[in-house]
BALOBA-1460 file (C-alpha; in Angstrom, 3 decimals):
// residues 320
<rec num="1" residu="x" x="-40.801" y="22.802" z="-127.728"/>
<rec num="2" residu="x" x="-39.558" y="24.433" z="-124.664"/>
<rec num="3" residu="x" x="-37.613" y="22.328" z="-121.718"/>
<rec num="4" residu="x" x="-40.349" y="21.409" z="-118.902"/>
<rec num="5" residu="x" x="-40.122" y="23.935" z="-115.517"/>
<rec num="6" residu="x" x="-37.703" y="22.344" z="-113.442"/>
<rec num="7" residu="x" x="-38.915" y="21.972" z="-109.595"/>
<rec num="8" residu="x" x="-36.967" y="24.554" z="-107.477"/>
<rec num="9" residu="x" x="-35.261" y="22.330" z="-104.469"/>
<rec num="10" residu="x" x="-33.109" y="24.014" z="-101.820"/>
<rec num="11" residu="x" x="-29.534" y="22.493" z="-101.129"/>
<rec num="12" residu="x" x="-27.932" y="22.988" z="-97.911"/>
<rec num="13" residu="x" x="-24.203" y="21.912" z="-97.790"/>
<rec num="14" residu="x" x="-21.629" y="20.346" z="-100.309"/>
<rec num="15" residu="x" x="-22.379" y="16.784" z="-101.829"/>
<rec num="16" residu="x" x="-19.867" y="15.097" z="-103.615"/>
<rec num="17" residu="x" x="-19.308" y="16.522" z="-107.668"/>
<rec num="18" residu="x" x="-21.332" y="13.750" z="-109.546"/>
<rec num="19" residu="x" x="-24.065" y="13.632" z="-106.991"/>
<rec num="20" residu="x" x="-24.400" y="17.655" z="-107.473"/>
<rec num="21" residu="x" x="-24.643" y="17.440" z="-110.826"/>
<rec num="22" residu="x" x="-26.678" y="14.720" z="-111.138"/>
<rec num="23" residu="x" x="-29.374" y="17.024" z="-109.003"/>
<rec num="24" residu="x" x="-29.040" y="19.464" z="-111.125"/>
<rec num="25" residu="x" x="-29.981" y="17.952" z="-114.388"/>
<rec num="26" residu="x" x="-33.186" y="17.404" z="-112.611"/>
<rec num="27" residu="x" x="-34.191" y="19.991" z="-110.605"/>
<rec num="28" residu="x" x="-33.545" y="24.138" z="-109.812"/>
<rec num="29" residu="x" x="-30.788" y="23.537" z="-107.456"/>
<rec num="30" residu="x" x="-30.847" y="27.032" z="-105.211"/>
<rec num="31" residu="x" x="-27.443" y="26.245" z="-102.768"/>
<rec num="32" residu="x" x="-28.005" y="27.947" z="-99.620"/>
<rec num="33" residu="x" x="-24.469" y="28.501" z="-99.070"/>
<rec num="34" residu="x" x="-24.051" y="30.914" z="-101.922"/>
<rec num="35" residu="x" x="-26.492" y="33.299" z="-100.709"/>
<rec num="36" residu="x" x="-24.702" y="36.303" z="-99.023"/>
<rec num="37" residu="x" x="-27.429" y="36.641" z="-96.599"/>
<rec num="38" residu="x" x="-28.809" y="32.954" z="-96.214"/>
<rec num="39" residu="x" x="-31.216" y="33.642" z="-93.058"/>
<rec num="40" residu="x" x="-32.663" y="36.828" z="-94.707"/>
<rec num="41" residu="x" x="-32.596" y="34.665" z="-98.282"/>
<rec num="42" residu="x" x="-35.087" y="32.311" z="-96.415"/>
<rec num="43" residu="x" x="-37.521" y="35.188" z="-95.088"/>
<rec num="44" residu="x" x="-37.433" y="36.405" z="-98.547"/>
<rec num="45" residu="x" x="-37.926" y="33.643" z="-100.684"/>
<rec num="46" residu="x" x="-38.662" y="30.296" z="-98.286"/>
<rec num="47" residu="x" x="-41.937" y="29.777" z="-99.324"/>
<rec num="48" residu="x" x="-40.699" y="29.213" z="-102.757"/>
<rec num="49" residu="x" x="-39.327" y="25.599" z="-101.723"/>
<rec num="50" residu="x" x="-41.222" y="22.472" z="-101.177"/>
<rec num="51" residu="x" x="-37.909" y="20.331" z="-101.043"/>
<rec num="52" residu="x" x="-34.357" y="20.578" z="-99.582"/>
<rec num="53" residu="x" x="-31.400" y="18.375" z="-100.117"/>
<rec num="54" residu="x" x="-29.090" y="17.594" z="-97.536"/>
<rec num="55" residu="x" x="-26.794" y="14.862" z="-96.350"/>
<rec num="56" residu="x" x="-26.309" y="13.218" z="-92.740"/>
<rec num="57" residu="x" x="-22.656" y="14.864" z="-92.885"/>
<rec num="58" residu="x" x="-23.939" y="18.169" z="-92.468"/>
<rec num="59" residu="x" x="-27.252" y="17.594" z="-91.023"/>
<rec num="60" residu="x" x="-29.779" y="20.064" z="-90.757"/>
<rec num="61" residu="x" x="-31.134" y="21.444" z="-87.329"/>
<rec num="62" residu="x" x="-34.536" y="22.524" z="-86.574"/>
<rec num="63" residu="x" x="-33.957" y="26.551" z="-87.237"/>
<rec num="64" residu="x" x="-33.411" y="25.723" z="-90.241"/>
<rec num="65" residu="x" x="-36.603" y="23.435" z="-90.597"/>
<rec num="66" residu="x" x="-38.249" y="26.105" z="-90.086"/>
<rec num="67" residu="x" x="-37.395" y="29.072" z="-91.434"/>
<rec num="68" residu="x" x="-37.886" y="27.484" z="-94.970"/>
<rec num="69" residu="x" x="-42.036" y="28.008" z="-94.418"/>
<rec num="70" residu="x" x="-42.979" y="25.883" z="-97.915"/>
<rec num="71" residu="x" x="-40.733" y="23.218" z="-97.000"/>
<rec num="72" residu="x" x="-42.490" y="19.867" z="-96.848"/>
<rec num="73" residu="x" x="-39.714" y="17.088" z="-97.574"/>
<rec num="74" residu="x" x="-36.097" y="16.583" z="-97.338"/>
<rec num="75" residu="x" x="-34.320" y="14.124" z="-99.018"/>
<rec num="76" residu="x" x="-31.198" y="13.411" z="-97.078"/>
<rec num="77" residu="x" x="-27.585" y="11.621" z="-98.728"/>
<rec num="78" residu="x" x="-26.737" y="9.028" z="-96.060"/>
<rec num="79" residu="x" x="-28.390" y="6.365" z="-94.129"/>
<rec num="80" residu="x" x="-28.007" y="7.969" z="-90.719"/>
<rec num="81" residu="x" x="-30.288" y="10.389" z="-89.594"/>
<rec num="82" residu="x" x="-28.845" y="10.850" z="-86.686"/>
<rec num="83" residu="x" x="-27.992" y="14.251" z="-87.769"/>
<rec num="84" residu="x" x="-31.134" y="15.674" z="-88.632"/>
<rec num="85" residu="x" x="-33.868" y="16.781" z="-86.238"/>
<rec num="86" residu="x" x="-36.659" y="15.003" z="-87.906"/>
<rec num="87" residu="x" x="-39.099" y="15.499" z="-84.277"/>
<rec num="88" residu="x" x="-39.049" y="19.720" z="-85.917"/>
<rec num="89" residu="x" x="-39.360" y="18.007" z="-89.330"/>
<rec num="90" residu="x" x="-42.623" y="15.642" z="-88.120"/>
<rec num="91" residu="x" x="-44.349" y="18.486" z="-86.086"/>
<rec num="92" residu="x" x="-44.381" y="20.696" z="-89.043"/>
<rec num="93" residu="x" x="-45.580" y="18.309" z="-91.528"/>
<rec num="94" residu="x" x="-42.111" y="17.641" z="-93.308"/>
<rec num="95" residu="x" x="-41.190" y="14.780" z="-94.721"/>
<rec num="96" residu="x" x="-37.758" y="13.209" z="-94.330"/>
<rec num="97" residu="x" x="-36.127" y="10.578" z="-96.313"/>
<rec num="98" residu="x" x="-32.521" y="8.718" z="-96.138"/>
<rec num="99" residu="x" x="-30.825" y="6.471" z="-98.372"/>
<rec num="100" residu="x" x="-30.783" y="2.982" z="-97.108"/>
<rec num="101" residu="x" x="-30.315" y="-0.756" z="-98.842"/>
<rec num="102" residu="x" x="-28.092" y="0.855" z="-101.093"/>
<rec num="103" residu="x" x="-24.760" y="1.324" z="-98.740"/>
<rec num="104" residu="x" x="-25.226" y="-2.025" z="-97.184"/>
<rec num="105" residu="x" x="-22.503" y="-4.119" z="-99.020"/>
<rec num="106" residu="x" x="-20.378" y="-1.717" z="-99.179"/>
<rec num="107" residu="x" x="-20.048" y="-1.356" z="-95.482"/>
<rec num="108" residu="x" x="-20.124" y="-4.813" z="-94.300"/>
<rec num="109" residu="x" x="-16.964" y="-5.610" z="-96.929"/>
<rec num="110" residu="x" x="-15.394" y="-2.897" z="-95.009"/>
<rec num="111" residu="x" x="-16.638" y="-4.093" z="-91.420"/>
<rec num="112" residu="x" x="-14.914" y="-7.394" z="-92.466"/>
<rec num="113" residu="x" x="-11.687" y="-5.856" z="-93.961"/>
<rec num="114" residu="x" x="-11.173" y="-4.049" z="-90.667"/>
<rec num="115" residu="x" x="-11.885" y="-7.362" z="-88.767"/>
<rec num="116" residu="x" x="-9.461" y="-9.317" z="-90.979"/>
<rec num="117" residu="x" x="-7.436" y="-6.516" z="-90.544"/>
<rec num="118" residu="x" x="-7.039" y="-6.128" z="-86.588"/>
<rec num="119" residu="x" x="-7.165" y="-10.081" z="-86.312"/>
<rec num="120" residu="x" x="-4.364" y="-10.584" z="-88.365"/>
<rec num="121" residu="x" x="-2.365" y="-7.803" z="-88.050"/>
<rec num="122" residu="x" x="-2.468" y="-6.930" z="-91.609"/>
<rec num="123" residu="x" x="-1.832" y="-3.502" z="-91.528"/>
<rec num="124" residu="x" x="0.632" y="-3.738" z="-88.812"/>
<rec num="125" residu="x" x="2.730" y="-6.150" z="-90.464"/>
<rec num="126" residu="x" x="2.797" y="-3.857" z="-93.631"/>
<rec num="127" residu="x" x="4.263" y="-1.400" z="-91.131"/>
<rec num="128" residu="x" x="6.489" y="-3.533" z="-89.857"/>
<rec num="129" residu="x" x="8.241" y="-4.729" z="-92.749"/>
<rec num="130" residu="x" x="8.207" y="-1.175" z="-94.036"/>
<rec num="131" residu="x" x="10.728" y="-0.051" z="-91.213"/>
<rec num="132" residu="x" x="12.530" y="-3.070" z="-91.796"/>
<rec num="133" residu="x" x="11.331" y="-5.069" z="-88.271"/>
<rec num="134" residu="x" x="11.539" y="-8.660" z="-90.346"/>
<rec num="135" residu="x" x="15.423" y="-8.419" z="-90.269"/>
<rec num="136" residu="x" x="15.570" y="-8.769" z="-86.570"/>
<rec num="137" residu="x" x="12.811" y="-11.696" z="-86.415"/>
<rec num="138" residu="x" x="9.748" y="-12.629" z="-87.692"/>
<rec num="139" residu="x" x="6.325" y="-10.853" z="-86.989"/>
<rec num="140" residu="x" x="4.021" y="-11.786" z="-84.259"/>
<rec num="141" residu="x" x="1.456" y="-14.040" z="-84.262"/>
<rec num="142" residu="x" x="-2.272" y="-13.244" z="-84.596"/>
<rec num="143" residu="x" x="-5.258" y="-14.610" z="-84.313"/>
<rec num="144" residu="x" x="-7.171" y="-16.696" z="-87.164"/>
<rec num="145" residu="x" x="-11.097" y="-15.699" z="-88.209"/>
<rec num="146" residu="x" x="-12.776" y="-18.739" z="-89.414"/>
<rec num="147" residu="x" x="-14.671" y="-20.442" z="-86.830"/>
<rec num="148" residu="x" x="-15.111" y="-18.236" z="-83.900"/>
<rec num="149" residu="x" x="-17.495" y="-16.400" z="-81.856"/>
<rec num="150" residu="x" x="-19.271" y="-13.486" z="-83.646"/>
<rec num="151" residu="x" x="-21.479" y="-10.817" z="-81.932"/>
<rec num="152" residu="x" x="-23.164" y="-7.991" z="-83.831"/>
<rec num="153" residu="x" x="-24.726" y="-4.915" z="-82.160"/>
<rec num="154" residu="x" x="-27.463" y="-3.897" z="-84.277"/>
<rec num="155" residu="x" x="-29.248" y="-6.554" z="-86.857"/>
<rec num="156" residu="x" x="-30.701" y="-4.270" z="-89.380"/>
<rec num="157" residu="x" x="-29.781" y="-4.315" z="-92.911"/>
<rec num="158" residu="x" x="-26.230" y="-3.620" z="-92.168"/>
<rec num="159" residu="x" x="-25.868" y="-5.772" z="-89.756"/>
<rec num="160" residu="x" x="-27.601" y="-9.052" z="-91.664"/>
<rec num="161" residu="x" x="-25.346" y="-8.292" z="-94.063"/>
<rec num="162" residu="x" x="-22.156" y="-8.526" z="-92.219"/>
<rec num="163" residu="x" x="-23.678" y="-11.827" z="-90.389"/>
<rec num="164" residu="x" x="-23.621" y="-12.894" z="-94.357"/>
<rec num="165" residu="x" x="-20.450" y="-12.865" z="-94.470"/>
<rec num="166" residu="x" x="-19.349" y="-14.180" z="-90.657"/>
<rec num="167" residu="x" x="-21.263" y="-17.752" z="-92.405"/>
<rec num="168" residu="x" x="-18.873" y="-17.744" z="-95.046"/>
<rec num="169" residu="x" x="-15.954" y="-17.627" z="-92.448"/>
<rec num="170" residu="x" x="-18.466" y="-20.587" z="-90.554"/>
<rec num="171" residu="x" x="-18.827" y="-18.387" z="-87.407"/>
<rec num="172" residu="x" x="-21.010" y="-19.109" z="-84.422"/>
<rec num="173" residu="x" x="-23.272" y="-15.592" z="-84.727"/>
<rec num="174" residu="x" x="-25.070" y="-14.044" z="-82.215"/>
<rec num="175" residu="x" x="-26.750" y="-10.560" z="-82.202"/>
<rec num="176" residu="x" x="-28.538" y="-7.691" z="-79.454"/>
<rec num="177" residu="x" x="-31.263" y="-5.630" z="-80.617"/>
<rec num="178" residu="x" x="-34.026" y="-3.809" z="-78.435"/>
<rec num="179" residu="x" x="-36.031" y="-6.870" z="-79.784"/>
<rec num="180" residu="x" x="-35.904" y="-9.967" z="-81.649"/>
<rec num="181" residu="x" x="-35.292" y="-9.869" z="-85.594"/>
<rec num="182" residu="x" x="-37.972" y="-12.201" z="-87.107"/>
<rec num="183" residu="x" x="-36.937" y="-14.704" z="-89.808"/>
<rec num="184" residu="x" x="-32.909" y="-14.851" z="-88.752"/>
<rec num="185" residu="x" x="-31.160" y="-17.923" z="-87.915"/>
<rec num="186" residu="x" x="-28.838" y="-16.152" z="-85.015"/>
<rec num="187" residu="x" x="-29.167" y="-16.638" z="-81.574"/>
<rec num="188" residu="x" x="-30.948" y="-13.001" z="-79.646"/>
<rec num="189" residu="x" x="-28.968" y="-11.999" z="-77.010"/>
<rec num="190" residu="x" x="-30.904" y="-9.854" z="-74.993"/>
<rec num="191" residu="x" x="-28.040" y="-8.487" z="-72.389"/>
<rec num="192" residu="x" x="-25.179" y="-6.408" z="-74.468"/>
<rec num="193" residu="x" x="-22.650" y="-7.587" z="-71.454"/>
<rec num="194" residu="x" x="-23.823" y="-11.397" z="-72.365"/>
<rec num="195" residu="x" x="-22.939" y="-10.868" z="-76.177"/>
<rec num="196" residu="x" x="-19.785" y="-9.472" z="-74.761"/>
<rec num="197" residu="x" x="-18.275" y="-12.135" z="-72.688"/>
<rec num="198" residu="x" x="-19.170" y="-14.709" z="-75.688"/>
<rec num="199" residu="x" x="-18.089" y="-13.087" z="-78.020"/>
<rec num="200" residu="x" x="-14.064" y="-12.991" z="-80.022"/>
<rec num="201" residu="x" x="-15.238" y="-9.895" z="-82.428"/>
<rec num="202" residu="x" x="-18.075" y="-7.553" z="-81.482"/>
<rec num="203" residu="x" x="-18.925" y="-5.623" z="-84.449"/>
<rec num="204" residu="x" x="-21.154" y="-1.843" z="-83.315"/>
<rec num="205" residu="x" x="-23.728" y="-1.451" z="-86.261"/>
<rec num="206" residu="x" x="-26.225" y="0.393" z="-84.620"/>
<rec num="207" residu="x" x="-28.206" y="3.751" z="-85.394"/>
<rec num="208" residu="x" x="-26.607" y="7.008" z="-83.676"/>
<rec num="209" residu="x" x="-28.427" y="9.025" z="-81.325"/>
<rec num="210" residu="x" x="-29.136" y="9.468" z="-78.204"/>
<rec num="211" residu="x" x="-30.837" y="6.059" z="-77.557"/>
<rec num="212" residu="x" x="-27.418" y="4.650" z="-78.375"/>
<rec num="213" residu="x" x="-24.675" y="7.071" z="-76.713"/>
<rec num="214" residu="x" x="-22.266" y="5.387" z="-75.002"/>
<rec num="215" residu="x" x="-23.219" y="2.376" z="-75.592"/>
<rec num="216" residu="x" x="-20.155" y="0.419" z="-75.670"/>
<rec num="217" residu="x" x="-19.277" y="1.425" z="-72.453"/>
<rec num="218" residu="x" x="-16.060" y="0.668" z="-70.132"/>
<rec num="219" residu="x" x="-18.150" y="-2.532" z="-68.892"/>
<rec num="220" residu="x" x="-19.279" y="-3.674" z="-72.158"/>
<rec num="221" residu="x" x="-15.219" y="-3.430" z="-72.749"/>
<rec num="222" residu="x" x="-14.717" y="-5.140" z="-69.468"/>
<rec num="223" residu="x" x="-16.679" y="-8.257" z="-70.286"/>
<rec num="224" residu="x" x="-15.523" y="-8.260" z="-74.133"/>
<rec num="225" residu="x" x="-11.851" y="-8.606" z="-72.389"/>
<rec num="226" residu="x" x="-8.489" y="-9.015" z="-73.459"/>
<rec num="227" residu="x" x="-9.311" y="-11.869" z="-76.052"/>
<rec num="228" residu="x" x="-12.122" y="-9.976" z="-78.020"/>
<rec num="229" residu="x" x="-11.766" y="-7.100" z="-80.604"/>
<rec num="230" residu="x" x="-14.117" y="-4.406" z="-81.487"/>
<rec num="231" residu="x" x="-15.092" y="-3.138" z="-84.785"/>
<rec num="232" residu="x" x="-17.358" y="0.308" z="-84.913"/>
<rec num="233" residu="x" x="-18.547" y="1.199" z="-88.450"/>
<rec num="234" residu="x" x="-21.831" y="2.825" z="-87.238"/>
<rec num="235" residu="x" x="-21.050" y="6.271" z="-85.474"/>
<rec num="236" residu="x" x="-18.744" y="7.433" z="-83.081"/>
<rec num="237" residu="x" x="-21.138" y="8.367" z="-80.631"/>
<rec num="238" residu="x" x="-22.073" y="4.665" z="-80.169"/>
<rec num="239" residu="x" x="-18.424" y="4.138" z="-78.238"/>
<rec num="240" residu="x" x="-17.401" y="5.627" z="-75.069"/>
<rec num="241" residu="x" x="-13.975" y="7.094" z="-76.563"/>
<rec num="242" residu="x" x="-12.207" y="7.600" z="-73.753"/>
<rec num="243" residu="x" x="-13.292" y="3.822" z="-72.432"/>
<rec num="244" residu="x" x="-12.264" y="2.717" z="-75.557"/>
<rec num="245" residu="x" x="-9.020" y="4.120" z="-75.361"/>
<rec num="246" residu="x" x="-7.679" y="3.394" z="-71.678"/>
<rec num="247" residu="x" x="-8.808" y="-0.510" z="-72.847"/>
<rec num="248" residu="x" x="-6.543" y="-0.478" z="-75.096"/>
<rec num="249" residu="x" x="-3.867" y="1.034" z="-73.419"/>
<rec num="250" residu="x" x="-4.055" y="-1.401" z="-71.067"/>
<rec num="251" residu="x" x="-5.346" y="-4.204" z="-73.418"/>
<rec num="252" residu="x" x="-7.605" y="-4.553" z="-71.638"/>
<rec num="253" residu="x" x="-9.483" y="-5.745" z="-75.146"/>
<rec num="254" residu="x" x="-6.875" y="-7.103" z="-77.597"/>
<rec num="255" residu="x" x="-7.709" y="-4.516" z="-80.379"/>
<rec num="256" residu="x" x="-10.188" y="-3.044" z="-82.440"/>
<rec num="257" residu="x" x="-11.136" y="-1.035" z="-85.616"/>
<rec num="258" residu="x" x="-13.010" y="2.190" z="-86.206"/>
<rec num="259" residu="x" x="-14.334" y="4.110" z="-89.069"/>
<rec num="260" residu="x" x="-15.993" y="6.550" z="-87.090"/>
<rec num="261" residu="x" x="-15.610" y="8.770" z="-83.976"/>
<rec num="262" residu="x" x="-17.054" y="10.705" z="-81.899"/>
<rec num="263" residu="x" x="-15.680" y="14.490" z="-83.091"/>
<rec num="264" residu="x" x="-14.844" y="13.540" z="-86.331"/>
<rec num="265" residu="x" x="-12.626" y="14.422" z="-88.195"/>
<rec num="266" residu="x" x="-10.319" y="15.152" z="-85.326"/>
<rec num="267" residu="x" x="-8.663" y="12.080" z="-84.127"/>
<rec num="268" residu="x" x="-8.017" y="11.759" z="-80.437"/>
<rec num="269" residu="x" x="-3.924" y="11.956" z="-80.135"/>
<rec num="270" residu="x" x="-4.252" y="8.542" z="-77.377"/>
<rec num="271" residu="x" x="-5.582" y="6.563" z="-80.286"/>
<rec num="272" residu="x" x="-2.841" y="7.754" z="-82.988"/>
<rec num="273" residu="x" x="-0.181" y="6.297" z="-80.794"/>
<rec num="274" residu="x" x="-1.881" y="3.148" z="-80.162"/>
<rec num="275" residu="x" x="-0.709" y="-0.052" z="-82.325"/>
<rec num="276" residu="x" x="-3.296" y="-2.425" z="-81.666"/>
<rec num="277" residu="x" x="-6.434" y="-0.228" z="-83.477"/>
<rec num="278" residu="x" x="-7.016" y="0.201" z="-87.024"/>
<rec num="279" residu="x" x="-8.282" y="3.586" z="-87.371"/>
<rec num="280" residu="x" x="-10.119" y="4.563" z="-90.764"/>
<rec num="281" residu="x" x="-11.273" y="8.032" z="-91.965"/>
<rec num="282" residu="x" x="-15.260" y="7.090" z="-92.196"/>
<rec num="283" residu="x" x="-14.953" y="5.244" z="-95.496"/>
<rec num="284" residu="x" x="-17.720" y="2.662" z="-94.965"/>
<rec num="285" residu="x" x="-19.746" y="4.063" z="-97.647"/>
<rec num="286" residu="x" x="-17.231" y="5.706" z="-99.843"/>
<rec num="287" residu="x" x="-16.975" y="3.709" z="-103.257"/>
<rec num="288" residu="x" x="-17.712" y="5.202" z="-106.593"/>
<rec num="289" residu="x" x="-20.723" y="2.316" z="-107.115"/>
<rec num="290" residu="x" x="-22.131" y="2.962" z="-103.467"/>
<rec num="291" residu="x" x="-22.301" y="7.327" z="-103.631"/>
<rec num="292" residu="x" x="-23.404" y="6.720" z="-107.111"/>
<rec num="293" residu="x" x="-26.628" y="4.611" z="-106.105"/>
<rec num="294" residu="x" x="-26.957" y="7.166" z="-102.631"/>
<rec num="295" residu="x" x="-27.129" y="10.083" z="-105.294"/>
<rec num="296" residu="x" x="-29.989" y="8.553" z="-107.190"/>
<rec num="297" residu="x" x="-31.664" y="7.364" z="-104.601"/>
<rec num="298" residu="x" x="-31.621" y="10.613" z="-103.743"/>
<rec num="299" residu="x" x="-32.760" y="11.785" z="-106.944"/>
<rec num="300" residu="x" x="-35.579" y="9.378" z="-106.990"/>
<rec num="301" residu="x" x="-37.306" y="10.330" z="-104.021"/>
<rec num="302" residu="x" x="-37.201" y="13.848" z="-104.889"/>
<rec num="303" residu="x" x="-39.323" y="12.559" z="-108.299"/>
<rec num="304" residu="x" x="-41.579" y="10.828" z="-106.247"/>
<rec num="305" residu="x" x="-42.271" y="13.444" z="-103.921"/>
<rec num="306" residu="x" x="-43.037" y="16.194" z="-106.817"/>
<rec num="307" residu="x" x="-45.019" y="13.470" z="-108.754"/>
<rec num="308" residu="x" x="-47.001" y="11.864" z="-106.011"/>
<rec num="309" residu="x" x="-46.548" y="13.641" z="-102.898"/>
<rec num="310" residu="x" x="-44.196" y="11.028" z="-101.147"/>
<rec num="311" residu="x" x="-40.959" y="10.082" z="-100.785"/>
<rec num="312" residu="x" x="-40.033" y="6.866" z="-101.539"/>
<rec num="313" residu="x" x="-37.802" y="6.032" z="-98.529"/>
<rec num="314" residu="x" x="-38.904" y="7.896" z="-95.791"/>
<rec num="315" residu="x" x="-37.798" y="7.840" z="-92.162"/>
<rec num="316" residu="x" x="-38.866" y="5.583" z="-90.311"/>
<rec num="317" residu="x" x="-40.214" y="3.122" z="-92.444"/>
<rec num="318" residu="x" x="-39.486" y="2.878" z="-95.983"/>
<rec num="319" residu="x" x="-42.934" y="2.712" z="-98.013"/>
<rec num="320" residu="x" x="-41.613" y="1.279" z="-101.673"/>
């Protein structure tokens, strides 16, 4: 018997080795970037593909969209969508689909490493036995978790997840969304500065965008003040960088922790210097069990979108 026709799906931009090959034991993968000529590629043959393959690294931008004329869904390798201009993607009938539910754990444990991290000084005190600092005195003293004042920008999946955790630690939790998240048993706050001032850690989970640019701001810094840390592990765009970084120049806040920033990966030189942020290289997601499940789940929606005409987790709203 001969092997079934494979569906032919369009890949723009590296994905990680097993995730590649995983596609391709599936479907015709056509990478884009191997094509000598990839515009005149997609005049020539861009009717030939109903699906594309991305991830919310790379993106994809509207030109692109549409100048693959068959295209009707894209299955994207990330939770963000930040990335991708799904308005193009909606007004020409294409849909778009992310990876969500399957990251979550994986970046709350980091969110809380980082906030065990810059509250204790973990890191820090690695570095400063390294260069031999305990033979002069001991190291200073930090500031203890358990029991105090948590405030989380952004309750979706993420975010529940993290507040999770903040009840093991027997934290006071309070949360700012647009709008109130039915069915939790944390306080709404509906004024970012309010979470602010209450709050001793003020962990960013929100979407990226331009809804959200900026949105810890210098005065959101100015009422979390020189007792409260930050912890960003949803996109750099969220924090005002350069806000961020005179605060804790000054210390203005007493530290905070970032996997993500706003021209990734180039690090601003301020922040390098600085001793009182933990600064990560976007790892939130990056575990061999969390990329494995984003890489099916990537898989799987392209199956359900040749066999029934739908993804299975599309953007906005995720339908199964």
């Amino acid at each position: 018997m001969s092997e079934p026709v494979k569906h032919r799906v369009l890949q723009h931009g590296r994905l990680i080795p097993a995730v590649e090959q995983n596609l391709a034991r599936h479907f015709d993968i056509v990478p884009l970037w191997q094509q000598a000529d990839p515009l005149a590629f997609l005049r020539a043959q861009g009717e030939r593909f109903p699906a594309l393959v991305c991830s919310a690294r790379h993106g994809i931008d509207g030109a692109l969209i549409a100048g693959v004329p068959g295209l009707r869904a894209i299955a994207s390798f990330g939770a963000g969508y930040d990335t991708l201009d799904i308005g193009t993607a909606q007004r020409l009938g294409v849909q778009v689909s992310s990876t969500p539910d399957v990251l979550n754990d994986c970046v709350a444990d980091l969110a809380w490493g980082a906030l065990i991290d810059i509250a204790r000084g973990l890191t820090e005190s690695d570095r400063f036995l390294r260069r031999g600092a305990w033979l002069q005195g001991p190291f200073r003293l930090a500031t203890r978790v358990s029991g105090k004042r948590l405030g989380i920008v952004g309750l979706g999946r993420i975010g529940r997840a993290i507040a999770q955790r903040g009840a093991g630690f027997a934290m006071d939790i309070r949360y700012h969304n647009r709008r109130p998240v039915d069915g939790v048993p944390y306080a709404h706050v509906a004024e970012l500065a309010e979470l602010a001032r209450w709050a001793d850690f003020l962990v960013v989970v929100v979407a990226g965008g331009s809804g959200t640019q900026h949105l810890i701001s210098a005065d959101i810094l100015a009422a979390l003040g020189p007792q409260g840390y930050l912890v960003n592990v949803a996109r750099g765009s969220a924090v005002d960088e350069a806000a961020l970084t005179a605060a804790l120049q000054a210390r203005a806040i007493a530290g905070a922790a970032l996997d993500v920033f706003e021209r990734e990966p180039c690090l601003p030189e301020q922040l390098a210097g600085l001793d009182n942020v933990l600064l990560l290289p976007h790892i939130g997601t990056a575990t061999h069990d969390t990329r494995q499940a984003m890489g099916e789940l990537v898989v799987e929606n392209l199956h359900a979108f040749f066999r029934t005409g739908r993804l299975c987790t599309p953007i906005p709203e995720t339908v199964c």
